[in-house]
C-alpha positions as CSV (number, residue, x, y, z in Angstrom):
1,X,3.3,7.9,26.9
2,X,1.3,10.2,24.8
3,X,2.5,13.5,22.9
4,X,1.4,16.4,20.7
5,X,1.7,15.3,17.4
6,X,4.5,17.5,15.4
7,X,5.0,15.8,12.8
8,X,8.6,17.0,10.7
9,X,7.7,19.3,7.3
10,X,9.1,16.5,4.8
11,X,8.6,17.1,1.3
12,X,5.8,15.9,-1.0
13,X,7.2,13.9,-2.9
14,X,9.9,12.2,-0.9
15,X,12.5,10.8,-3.5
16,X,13.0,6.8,-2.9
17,X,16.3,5.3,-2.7
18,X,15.6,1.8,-2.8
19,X,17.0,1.6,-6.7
20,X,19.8,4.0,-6.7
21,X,22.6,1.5,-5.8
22,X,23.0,-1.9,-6.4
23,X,19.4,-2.7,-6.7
24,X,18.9,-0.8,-9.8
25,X,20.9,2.6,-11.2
26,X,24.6,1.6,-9.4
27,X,24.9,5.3,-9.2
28,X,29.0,6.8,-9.2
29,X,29.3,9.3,-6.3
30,X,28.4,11.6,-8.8
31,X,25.5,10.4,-10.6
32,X,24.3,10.0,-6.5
33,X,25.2,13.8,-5.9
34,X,23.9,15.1,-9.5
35,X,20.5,13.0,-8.1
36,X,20.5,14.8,-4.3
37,X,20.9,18.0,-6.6
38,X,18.0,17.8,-8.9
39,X,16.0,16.8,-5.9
40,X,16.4,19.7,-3.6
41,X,16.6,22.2,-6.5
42,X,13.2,21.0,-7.2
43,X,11.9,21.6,-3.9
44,X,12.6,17.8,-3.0
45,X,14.2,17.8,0.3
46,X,13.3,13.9,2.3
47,X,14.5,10.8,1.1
48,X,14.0,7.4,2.0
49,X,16.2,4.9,2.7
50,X,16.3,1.6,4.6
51,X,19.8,-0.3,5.6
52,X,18.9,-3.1,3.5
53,X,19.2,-1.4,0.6
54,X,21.7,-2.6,-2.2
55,X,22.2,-5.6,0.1
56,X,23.2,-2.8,2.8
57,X,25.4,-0.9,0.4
58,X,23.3,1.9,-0.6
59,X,23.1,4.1,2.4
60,X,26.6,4.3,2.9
61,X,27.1,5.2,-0.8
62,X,24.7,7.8,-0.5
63,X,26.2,8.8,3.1
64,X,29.9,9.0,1.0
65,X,28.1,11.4,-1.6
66,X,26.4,13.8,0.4
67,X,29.3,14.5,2.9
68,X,30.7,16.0,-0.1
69,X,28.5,18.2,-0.7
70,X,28.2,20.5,2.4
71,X,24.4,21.0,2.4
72,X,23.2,21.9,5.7
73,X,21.5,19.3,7.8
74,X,18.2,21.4,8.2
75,X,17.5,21.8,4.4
76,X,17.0,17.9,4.2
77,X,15.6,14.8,5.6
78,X,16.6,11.6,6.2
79,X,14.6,8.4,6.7
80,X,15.5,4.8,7.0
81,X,14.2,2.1,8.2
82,X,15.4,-1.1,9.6
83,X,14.1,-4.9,11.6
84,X,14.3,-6.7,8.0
85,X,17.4,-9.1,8.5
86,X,17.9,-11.0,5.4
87,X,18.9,-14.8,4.8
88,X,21.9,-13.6,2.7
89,X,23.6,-11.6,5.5
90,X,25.3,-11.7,8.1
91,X,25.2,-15.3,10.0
92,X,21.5,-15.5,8.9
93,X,20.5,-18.7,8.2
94,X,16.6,-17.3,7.3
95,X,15.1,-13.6,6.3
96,X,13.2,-13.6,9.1
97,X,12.6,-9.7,11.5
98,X,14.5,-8.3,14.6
99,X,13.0,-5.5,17.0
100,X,15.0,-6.5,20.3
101,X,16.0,-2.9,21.8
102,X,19.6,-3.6,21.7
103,X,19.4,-4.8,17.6
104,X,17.6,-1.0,16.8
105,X,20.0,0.8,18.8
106,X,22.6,-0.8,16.8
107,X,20.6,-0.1,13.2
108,X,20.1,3.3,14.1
109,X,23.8,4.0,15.1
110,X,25.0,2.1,11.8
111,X,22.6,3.8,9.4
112,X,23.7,7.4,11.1
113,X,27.4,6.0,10.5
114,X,26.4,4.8,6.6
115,X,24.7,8.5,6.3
116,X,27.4,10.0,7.5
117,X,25.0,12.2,9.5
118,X,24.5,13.0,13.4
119,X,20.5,11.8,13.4
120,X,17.4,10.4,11.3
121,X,14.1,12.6,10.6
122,X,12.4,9.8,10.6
123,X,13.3,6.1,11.9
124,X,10.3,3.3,10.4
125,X,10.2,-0.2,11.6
126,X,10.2,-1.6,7.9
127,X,8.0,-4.5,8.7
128,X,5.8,-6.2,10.9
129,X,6.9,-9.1,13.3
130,X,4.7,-11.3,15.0
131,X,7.4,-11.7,17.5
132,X,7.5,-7.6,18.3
133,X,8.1,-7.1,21.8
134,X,6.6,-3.7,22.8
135,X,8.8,-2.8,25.7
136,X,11.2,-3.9,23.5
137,X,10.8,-1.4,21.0
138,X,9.7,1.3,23.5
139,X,12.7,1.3,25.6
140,X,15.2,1.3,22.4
141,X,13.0,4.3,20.7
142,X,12.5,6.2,23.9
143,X,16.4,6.0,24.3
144,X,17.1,7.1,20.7
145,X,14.8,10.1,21.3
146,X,16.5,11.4,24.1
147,X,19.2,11.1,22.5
148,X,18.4,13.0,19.6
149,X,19.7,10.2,17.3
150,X,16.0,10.4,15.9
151,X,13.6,12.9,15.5
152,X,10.7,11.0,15.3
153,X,9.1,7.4,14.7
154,X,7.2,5.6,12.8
155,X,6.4,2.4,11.0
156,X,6.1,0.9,7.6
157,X,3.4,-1.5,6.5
158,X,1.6,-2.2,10.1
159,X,-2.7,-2.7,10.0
160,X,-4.7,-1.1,12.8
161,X,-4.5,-3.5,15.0
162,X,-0.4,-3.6,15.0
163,X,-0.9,0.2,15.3
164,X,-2.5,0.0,18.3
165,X,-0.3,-2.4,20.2
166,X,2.1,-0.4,20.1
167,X,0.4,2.8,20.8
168,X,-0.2,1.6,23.8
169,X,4.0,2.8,24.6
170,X,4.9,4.9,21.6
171,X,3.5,8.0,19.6
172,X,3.5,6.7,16.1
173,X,3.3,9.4,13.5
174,X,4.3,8.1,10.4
175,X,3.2,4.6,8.8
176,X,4.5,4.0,5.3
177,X,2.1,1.7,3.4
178,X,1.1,0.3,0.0
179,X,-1.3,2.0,-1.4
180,X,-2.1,3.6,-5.2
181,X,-4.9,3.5,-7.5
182,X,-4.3,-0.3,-8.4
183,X,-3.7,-0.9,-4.2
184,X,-6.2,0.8,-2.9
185,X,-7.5,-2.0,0.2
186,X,-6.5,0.6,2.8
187,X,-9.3,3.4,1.5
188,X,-12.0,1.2,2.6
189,X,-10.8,-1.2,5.5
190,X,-10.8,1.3,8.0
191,X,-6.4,1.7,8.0
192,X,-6.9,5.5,6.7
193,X,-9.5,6.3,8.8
194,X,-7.9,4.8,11.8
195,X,-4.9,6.9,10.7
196,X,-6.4,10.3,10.4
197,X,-7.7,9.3,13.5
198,X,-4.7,8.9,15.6
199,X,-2.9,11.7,13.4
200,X,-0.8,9.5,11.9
201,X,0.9,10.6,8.2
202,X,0.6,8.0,5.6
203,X,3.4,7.6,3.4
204,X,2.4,5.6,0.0
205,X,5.0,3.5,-1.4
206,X,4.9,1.9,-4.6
207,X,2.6,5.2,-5.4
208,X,1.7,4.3,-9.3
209,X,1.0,0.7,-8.4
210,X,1.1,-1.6,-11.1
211,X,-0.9,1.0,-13.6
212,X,2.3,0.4,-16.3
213,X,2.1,-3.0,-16.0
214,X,-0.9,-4.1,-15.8
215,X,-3.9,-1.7,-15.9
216,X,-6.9,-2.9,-17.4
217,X,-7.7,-0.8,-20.5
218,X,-11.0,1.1,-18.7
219,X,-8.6,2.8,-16.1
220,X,-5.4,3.2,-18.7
221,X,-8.6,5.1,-21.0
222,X,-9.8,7.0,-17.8
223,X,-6.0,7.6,-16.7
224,X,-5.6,9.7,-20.5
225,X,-8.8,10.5,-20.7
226,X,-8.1,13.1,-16.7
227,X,-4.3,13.4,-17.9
228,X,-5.5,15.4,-21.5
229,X,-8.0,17.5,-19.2
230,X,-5.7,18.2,-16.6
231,X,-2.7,19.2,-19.3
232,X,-0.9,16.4,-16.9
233,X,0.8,13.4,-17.5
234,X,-0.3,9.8,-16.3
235,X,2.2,9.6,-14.0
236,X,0.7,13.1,-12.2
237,X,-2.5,12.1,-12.4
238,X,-2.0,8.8,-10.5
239,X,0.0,10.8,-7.6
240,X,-2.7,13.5,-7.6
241,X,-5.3,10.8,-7.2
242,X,-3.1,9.8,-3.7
243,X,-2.9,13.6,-2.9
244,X,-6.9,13.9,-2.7
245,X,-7.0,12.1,0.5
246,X,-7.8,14.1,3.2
247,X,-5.5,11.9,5.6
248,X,-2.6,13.7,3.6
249,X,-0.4,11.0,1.5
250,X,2.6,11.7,0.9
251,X,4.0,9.7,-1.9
252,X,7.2,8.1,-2.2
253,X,8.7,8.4,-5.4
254,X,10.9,5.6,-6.5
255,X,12.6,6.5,-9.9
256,X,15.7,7.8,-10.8
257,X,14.8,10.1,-13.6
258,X,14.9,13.9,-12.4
259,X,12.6,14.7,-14.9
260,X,10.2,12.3,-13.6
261,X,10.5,13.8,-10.0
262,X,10.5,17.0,-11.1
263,X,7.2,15.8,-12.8
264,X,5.8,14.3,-9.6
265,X,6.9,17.2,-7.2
266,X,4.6,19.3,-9.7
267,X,1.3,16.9,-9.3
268,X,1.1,19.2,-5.7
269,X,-0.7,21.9,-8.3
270,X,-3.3,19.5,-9.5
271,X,-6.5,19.6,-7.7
272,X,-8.3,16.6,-9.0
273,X,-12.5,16.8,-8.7
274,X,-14.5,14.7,-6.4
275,X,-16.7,13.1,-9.5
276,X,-12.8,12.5,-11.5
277,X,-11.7,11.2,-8.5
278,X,-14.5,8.4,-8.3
279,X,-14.3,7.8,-11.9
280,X,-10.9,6.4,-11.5
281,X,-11.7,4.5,-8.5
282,X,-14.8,3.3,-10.4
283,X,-12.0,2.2,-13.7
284,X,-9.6,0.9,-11.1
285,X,-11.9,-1.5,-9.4
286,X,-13.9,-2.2,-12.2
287,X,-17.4,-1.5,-10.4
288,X,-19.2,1.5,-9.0
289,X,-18.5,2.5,-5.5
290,X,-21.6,0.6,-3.7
């Protein structure tokens, strides 16, 4: 059953929690509320979370923090995402997905426990499973829906053609993907398109790609080259490069450094030119666009 798009006001950047417990920082409660902090005092008000996190630790830990801190509910917003069941959990004898209605009604109502909070902004099927079940997945969303456990729904890392299977029962408006200047398939095989088509929002994991690791030294030279004539650093320029998109990318900003997100949440000033923004294609890819 189709809808009206109205999709949520989340922030641009959305902070990342993947790395703020035991999968990188092992924030204290108060490192985790000092991080919520500098977020929303820099205008940073959505973060993402999925219950696998710190081997499911993280979103509790978060959950622990923030009911300490008596924000209201409306001046942030929560995602999380779940169907990834790993081989070191649980009874699990293999990592392998789960989308069966009963196992997201479950994730849903554990993550809301973890979070300490009465509903999700935003509830993503993390990955894609060959074994998804649309009516499956229909009747468990429709359900959370109604009862306002969500607010809306959406997937993470699904092509076009999984995003239209299950269009066929659901409005989708969110799919969070991989895309950055050094990931940048989904420009050109028709999944953006598709997306602006069907007024879906991308959301760009992994935003800076693998530009610190291992950029070839024509885009690291073109990367300075825009960062000195944009009084920018790297790091703005690659997230202003996303931002150009007319389908509307919001990134999702994985470190823990506030003065790296305070950074980022300021690349939404930078207004990049159309021959700059080809130029770093052009370094990225290492050929002219054809």
């Amino acid at each position: 059953m189709k809808q009206n798009n109205k999709q949520l006001k989340l922030s641009t950047p959305i902070q990342g929690c993947m790395t703020w417990g035991k999968w990188g920082a092992n924030f204290s409660k108060q490192a985790y509320q000092q991080q919520i902090e500098s977020c929303m005092a820099s205008g940073i008000t959505t973060f993402d979370h999925a219950d696998i996190y710190g081997g499911y630790t993280t979103e509790a830990e978060f959950g622990n923090a923030l009911a300490e801190m008596k924000l209201k509910r409306d001046s942030f917003q929560l995602i999380s995402k779940c169907g990834i069941q790993m081989d070191s959990f649980r009874t699990n004898k293999v990592k392998h997905y789960q989308y069966d209605a009963a196992y997201l009604i479950r994730s849903v109502e554990q993550s809301l426990q973890h979070l300490q909070t009465d509903y999700l902004d935003v509830f993503l099927l993390h990955r894609p499973s060959p074994l998804l079940d649309v009516e499956e997945v229909q009747s468990a969303v429709q359900q959370l829906l109604q009862e306002g456990k969500i607010k809306s729904f959406g997937v993470s890392n699904f092509n076009m053609q999984q995003l239209a299977l299950l269009q066929q029962a659901l409005q989708i408006e969110y799919n969070q993907i991989q895309i950055s200047i050094t990931h940048s398939e989904s420009l050109t095989n028709g999944l953006l398109d598709y997306m602006q088509l069907h007024q879906i929002q991308p959301m760009a994991w992994n935003p800076l790609g693998n530009f610190f690791k291992e950029a070839s030294a024509e885009l690291k030279n073109t990367v300075q080259k825009m960062a000195a004539k944009y009084e920018a650093t790297e790091d703005q320029i690659l997230l202003a490069w996303l931002r150009k998109h007319p389908s509307k990318i919001i990134p999702v900003v994985g470190t823990t450094n506030p003065k790296r997100m305070q950074a980022a949440k300021q690349t939404n000033e930078i207004k990049i030119d159309v021959q700059d923004w080809f130029a770093l294609l052009e370094a990225a890819r290492g050929k002219q666009v054809d």
